[in-house]
N, C-alpha and C positions, 0 to 999 in steps of 0.2 A: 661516026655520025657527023654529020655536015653542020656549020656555024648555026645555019640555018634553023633547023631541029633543036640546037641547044637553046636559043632566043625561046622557039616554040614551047620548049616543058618549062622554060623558067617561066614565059607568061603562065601558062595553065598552073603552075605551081603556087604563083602569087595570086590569079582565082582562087583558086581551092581554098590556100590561107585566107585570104579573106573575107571567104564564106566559112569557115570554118571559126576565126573570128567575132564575126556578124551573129553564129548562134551561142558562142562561151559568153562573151562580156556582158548581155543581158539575161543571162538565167542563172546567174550567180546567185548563189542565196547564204542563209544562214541556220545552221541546227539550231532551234531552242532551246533555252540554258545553253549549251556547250560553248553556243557560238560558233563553229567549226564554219567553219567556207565552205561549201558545196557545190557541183551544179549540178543541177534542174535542166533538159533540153524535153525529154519527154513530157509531154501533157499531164499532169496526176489524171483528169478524167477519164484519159483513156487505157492509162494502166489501169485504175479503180474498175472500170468496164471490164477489162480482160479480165480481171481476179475474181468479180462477180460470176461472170461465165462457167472459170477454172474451179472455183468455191462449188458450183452446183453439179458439176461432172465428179468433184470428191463423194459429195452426199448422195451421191447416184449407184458410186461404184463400190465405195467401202460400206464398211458395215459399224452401222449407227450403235452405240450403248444402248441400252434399257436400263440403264442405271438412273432413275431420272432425279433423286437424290442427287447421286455427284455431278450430276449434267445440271441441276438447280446449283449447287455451290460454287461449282466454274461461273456460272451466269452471272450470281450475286458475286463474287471477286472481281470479273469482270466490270459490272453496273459500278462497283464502288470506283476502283480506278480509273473509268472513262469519267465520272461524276468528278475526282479529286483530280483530276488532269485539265477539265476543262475551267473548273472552279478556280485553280492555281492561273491559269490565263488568263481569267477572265480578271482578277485580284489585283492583277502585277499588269495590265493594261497593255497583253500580248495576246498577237491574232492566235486564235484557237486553229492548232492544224489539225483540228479532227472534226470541224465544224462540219464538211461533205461528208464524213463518216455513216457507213449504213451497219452498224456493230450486228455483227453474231454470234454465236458460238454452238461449235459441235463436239461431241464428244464419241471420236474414234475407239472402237471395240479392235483393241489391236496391242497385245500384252508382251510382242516384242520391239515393237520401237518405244521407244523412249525419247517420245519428242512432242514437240507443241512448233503451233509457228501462227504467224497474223502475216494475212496478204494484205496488199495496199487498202485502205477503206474500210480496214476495223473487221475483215474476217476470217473470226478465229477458230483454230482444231488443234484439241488435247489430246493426245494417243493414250488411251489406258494405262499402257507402259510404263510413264511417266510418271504415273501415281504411287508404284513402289521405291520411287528416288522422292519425291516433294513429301510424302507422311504426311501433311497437314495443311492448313488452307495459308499460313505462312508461307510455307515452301512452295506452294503452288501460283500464291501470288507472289512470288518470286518470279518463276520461271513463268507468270502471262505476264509480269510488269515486262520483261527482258524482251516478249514477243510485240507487246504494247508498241514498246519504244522505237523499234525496226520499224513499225506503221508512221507513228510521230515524226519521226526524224525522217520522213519519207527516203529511207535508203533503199529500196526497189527502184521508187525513180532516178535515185543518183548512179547507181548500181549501171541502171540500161542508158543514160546519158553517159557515162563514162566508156562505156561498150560502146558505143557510137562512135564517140570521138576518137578512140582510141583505132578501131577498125580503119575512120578515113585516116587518121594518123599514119598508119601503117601502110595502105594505099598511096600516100604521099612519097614517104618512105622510100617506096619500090620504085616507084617511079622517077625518083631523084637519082637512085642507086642505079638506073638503067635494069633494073628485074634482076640485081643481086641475091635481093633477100627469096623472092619467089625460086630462085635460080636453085641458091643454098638448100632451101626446102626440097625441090624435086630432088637436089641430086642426094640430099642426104635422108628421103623417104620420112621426113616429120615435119611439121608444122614449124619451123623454126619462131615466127615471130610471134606464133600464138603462144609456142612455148616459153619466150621470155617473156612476152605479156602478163601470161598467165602465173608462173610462179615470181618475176620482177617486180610487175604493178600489182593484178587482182588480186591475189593473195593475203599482201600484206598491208592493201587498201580495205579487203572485205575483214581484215584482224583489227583495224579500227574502227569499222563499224561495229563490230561486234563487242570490243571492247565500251563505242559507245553506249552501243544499248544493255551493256550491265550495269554504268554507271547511270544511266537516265531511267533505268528500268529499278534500279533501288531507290530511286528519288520518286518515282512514282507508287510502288507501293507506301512509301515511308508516308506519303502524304493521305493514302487512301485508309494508314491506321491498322496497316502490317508490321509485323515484326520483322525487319528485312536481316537481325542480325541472323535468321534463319537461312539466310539465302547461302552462306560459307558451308553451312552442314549440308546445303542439298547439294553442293558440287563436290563435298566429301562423300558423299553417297554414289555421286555418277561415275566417280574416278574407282570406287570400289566395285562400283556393277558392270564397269567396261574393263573393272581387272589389268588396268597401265595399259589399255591395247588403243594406243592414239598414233597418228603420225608424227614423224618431226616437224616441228610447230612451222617452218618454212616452207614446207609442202602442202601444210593447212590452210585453211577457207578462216577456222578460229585460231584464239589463242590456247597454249594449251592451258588443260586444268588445273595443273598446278599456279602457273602464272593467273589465274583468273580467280584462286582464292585467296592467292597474296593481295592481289590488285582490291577484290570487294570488301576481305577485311580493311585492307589501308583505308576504304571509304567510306565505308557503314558508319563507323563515329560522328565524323564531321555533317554526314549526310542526315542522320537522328537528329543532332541540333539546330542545322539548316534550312530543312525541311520534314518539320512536324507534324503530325495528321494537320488536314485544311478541313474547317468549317465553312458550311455553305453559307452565305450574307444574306 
């Protein structure tokens, strides 16, 4: 390659950087409580848009409960913790991150998964499943504070801001290496840099989210007037209904359940005294 060309990629290299730059140092934010550093590059609005779209292609396609009992109890566990979330920020004189919130909830007729989740903008879906690991409106608001929290801490946004960055990262990357890494890929027929991405960064970036939101997810029930020391039995429950079948915790998205009952007992105590049911002013 000629002097020439070498001048050339370092200019476009130091563009790049720069714009690349230009969008990290201003979308810098901060989790509530945690404090954790984040960033923010995506729009909340227009992930919140998408998940509204995605929310109503759920409710289209699966198949709704008739339980309208348990579909009323999810609601009211629901109402209390969005109430003791906003209450608690509104107290302590921090911006409510649920303020654009449009809250729902549905309740999936679907007795083998075993899951719940909340999309950007407060909308949420209980899988039937789930209800023979949670037993009781404790355990249940356990597992929607944990889904809660993921909305709060807007980790979706940081989630697809990191995917950004890291994609032009990688592009930069290739390009500095003269198509080393794209090279390596072809000739070894896998993704090489999505592979180390994927189990090097996203992995063990999305284990402390998730770690975050057990620990901000017992802070909000604790405050909504749940008994979150229930929340240690309901991952004793999940570890016994999945029968030890998890992967090695470094190949995982989570922590595993072992480490995640250690982790919530170590914090349930201090978290009781900390933060006590909230009263509304």
């Amino acid at each position: 390659m000629s002097y020439t060309n070498n001048i050339n990629r370092r200019k476009f290299l130091g563009y790049i950087g720069c714009c690349t730059c230009g969008l990290i140092i201003p979308s810098c934010s901060t989790v509530p409580i945690t404090e954790r550093k984040q960033l923010r590059i995506i729009p909340e609005s227009s992930l919140n848009s998408q998940a509204e779209q995605i929310y109503e292609k759920v409710k289209s396609k699966e198949k709704m409960s008739d339980d309208l009992n348990q579909l009323n109890e999810i609601k009211e566990i629901g109402n209390r913790i969005e109430e003791a979330v906003s209450e608690y920020f509104y107290v302590n004189n921090i911006a409510d991150p649920t303020t654009n919130f449009k809250w729902e909830y549905i309740l999936v007729e679907n007795k083998k998964i075993k899951n719940a989740w909340c999309m950007p903008g407060g909308k949420i879906a209980v899988y039937s499943g789930i209800l023979e690991v949670t037993k009781n409106k404790h355990g249940l608001a356990a597992v929607m504070g944990h889904e809660i929290a993921h909305a709060v801490a807007k980790h979706s946004i940081e989630r697809a801001s990191r995917s950004m960055v890291i994609n032009i990262g990688t592009q930069i990357a290739d390009i500095a290496s003269g198509g080393k890494i794209s090279g390596a890929s072809r000739a070894a027929g896998v993704d090489v840099a999505g592979m180390l991405a994927h189990f090097g960064i996203n992995n063990p970036f999305n284990r402390k989210q998730e770690s975050e939101a057990d620990y901000l997810g017992l802070i909000f029930a604790s405050l909504a007037g749940f008994d979150i020391r229930e929340t240690t039995e309901v991952w004793k429950r999940m570890k016994e209904a999945n029968k030890g079948k998890e992967p090695p915790e470094w190949m995982s998205t989570h922590p595993s359940t072992s480490r995640r009952i250690q982790q919530i007992s170590d914090w349930v105590p201090g978290i009781i005294l900390e933060y006590p049911p909230i009263k509304k002013m």
